[in-house]
N, C-alpha and C positions, 0 to 999 in steps of 0.2 A: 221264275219263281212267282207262283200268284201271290199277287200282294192280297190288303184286308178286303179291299173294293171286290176282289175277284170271288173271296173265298165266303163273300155275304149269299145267304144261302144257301152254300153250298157244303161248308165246313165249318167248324168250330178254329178261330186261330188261335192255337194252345200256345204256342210261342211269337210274340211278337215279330211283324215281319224283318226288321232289321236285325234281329240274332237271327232269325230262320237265313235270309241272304247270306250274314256271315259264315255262319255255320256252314250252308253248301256251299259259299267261293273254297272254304278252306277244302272240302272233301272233292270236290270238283279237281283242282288245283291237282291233288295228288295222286290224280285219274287221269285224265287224258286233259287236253287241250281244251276244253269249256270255257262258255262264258255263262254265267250266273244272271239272267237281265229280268228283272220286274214285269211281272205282265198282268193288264191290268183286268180280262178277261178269261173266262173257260176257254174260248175261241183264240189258237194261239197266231190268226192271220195277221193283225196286225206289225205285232213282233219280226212274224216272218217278213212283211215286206219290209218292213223296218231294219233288219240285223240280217235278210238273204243268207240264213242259215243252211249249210248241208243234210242237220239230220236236228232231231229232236230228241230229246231225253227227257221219261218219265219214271215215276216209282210204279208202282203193284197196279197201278188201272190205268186206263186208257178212255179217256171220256169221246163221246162219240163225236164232235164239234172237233176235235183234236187230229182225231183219224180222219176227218174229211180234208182237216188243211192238208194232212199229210199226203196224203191223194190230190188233190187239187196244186198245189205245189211241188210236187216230185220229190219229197224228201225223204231221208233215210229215215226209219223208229229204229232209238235205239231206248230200248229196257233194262231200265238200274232198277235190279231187285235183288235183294238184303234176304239171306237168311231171315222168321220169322221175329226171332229174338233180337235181330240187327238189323229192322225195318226202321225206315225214316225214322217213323213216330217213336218207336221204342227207344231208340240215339237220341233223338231230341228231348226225349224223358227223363232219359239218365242222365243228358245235359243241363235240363232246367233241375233236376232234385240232386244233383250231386252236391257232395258239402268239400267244401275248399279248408283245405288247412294249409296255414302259411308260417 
């Protein structure tokens, strides 16, 4: 999960990265076997030598620094993508503006 460090210039962080974390351990969780780990770069090598991952998981793109780890460490890509209306960002939308009644 690119934390804020990561995502300076590169993205807008519409959701705080501690709900963004949450939010994917839970949907992670109810997917496969994942682990959710902070990264503090586009370049996901560090990580990788760090946590000797099998495979990687991204949403709708693939940044080019990403695909080289993946090639340079032998690892699986695996692609989570969300119907249009049920993309990350659209979830995490209806996450942050949803109204809670108790």
């Amino acid at each position: 999960m690119l934390t804020r460090k990561a995502l300076k210039g590169y993205k807008d962080e519409v959701v705080p990265f501690k709900d963004r974390m949450e939010i994917m351990k839970m949907v992670a969780s109810g997917l496969w076997n994942i682990e959710v780990v902070p990264q503090d770069s586009l370049d996901p090598s560090e990580n990788i030598r760090k946590y000797k991952p099998q495979a990687i998981a991204s949403g709708d793109g693939w940044e080019k620094c990403e695909l080289e780890a993946i090639k340079k460490f032998r690892l699986k890509k695996v692609n989570i993508n969300f119907p249009k209306k049920h993309s990350s960002s659209a979830i995490l939308n209806k996450f942050c503006n949803a109204k809670i009644h108790i």
